[in-house]
LUMZASE-511129 format. One record per residue: x, y, z of N, C-alpha, C, O, CB in turn; residue in one letter. Coordinates in steps of 0.1 Angstrom, whole numbers, padded with zeros to 4 digits, always signed. Glycine has a CB too. Example, Ala and Ser with C-alpha at 12.3 -4.5 7.8 and 13.67 -1.06 7.14 Angstrom:
BEGIN
+0132-0057+0078+0123-0045+0078+0132-0033+0078+0142-0033+0085+0113-0045+0090a
+0128-0022+0071+0137-0011+0071+0129+0000+0079+0134+0011+0080+0141-0006+0057s
//
This chain:
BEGIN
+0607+0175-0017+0599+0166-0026+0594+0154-0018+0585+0147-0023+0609+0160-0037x
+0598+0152-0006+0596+0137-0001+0587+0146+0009+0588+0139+0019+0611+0125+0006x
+0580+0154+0012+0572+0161+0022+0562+0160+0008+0550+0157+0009+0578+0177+0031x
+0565+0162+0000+0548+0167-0013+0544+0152-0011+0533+0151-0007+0551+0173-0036x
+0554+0138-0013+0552+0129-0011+0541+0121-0002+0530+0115-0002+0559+0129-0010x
+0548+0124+0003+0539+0121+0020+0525+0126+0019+0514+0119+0019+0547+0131+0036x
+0528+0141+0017+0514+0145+0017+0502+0140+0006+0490+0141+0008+0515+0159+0017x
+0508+0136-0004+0499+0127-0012+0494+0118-0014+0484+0115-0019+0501+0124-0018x
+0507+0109-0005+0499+0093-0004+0491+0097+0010+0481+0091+0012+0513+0076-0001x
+0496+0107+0021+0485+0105+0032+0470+0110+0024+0460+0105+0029+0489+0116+0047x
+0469+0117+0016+0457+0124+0012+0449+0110+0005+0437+0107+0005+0461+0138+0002x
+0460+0104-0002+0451+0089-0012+0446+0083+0003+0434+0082+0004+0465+0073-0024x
+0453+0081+0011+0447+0068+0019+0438+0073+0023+0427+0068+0021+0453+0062+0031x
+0438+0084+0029+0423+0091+0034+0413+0087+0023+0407+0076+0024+0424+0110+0035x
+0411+0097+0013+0403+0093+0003+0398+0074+0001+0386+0071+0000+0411+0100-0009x
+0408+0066+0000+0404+0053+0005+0394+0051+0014+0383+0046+0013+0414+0048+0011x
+0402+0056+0026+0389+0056+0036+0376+0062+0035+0366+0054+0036+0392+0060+0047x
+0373+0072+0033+0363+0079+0030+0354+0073+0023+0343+0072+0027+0366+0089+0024x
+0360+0066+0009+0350+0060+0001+0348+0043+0006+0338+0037+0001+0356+0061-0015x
+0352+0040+0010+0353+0027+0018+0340+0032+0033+0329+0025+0034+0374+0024+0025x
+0341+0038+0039+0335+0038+0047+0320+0048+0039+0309+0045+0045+0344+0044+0060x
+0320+0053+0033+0308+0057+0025+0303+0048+0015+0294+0052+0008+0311+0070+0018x
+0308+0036+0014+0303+0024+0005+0296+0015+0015+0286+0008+0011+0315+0015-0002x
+0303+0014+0032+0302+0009+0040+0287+0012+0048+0279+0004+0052+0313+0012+0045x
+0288+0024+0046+0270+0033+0052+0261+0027+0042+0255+0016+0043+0268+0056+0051x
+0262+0034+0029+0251+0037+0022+0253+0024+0014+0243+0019+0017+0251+0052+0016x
+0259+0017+0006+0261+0009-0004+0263+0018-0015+0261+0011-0026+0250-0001-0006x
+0266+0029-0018+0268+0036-0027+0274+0051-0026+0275+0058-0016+0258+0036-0032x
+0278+0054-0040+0287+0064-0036+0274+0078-0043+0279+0089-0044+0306+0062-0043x
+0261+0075-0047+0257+0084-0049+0246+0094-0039+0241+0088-0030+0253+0081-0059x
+0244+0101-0041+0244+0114-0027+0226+0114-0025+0218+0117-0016+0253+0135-0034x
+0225+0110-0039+0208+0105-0040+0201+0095-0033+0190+0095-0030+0204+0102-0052x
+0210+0085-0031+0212+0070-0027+0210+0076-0009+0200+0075-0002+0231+0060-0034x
+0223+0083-0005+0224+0089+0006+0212+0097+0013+0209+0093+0025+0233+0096+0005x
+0206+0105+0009+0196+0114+0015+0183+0100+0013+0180+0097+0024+0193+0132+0004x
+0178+0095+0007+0171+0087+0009+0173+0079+0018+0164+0076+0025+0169+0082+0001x
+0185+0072+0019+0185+0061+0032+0185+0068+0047+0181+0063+0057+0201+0051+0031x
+0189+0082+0045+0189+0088+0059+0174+0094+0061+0169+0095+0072+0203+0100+0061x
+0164+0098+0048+0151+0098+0052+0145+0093+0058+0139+0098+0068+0147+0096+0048x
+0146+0078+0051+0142+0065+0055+0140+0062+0067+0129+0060+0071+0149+0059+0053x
+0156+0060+0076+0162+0057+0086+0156+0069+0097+0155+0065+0109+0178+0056+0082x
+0152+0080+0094+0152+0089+0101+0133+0089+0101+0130+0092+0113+0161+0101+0094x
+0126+0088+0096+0113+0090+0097+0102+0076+0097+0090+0075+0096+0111+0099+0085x
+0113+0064+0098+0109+0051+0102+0102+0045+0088+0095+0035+0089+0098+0052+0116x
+0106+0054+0072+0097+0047+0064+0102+0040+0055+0114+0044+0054+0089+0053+0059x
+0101+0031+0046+0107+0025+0038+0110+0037+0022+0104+0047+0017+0096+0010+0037x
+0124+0029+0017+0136+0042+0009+0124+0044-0005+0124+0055-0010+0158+0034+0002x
+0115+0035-0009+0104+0046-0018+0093+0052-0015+0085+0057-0023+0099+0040-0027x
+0093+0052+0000+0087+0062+0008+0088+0078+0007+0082+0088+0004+0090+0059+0020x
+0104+0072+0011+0113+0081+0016+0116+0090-0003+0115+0102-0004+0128+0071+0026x
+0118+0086-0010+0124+0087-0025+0107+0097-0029+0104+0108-0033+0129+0065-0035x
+0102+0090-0026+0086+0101-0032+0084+0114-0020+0080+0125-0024+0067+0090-0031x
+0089+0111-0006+0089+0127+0001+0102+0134-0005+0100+0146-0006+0091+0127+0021x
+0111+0131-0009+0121+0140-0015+0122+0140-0027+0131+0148-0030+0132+0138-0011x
+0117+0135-0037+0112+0142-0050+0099+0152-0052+0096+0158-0062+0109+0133-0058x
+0092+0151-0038+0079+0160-0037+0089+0170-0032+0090+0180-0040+0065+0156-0027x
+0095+0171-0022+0099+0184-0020+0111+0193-0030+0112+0205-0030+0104+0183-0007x
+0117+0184-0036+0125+0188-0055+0116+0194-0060+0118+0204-0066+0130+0174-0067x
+0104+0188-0060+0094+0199-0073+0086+0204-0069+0077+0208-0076+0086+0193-0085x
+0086+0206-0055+0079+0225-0047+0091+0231-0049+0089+0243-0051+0074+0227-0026x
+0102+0229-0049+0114+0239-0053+0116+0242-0066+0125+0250-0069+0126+0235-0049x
+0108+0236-0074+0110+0240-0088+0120+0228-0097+0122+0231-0109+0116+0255-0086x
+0126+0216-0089+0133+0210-0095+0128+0194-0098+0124+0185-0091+0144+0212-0088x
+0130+0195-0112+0125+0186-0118+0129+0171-0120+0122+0161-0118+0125+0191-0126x
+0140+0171-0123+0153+0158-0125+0163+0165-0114+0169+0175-0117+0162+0156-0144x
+0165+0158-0101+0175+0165-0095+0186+0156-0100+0183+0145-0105+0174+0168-0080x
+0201+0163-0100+0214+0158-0096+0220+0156-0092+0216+0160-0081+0220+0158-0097x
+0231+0150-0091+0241+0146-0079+0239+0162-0066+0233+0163-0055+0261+0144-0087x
+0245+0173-0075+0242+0184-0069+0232+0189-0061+0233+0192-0049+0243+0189-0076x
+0222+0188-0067+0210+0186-0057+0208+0179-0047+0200+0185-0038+0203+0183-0062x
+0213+0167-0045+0212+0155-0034+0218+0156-0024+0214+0153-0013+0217+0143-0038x
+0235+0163-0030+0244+0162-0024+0239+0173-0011+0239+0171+0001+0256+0165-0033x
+0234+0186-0020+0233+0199-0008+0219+0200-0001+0216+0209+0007+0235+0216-0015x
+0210+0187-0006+0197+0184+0005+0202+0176+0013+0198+0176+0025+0184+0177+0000x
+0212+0166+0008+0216+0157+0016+0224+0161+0031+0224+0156+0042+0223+0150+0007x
+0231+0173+0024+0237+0183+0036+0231+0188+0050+0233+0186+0062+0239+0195+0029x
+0221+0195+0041+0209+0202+0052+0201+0193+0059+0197+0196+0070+0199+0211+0046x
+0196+0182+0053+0198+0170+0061+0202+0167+0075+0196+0166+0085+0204+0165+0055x
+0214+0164+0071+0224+0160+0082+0224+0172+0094+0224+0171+0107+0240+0158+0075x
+0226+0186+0084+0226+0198+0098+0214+0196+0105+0214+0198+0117+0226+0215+0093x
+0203+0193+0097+0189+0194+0106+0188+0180+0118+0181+0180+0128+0175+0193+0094x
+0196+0171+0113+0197+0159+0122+0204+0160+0134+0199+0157+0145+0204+0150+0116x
+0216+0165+0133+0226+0170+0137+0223+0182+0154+0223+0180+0166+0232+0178+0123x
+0219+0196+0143+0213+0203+0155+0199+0201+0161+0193+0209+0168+0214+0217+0152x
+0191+0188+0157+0182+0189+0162+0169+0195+0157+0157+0190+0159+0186+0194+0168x
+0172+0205+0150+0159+0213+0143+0145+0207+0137+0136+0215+0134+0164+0218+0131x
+0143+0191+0136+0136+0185+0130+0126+0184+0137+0116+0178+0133+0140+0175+0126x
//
């Protein structure tokens, strides 16, 4: 019982951090918020620049009102494209 323990409060603190340091980046914890500021940041333009190239590319995909969901897994590919380079 004192090992499930442990492993719980280590898992809360983490999560602490995570969101602490993801409040810390972005000022927010939404994933929409996220892919825009790394647009932004990344193509030198200001975030309703950036907010109209990624709702143009939402509705060549067919998506209309995106969601968290949406944000989250552009927001993803994103980062891989940042990441390895590909851009």
């Amino acid at each position: 019982m004192a090992k499930l323990t442990w492993m719980v409060t280590i898992l809360a603190i983490l999560a602490v951090v995570i969101v602490v340091a993801t409040l810390s980046r972005y000022q927010s914890l939404d994933p929409c918020d996220w892919l825009i500021n790394d647009v932004a940041a990344a193509y030198h333009v200001t975030p309703n620049m950036a907010e109209a190239k990624i709702r143009a590319g939402f509705l060549l995909d067919g998506v209309i009102q995106p969601d968290a969901t949406d944000c989250l897994t552009e927001w993803w590919s994103f980062r891989g494209e940042q990441v390895g380079g590909s851009e």
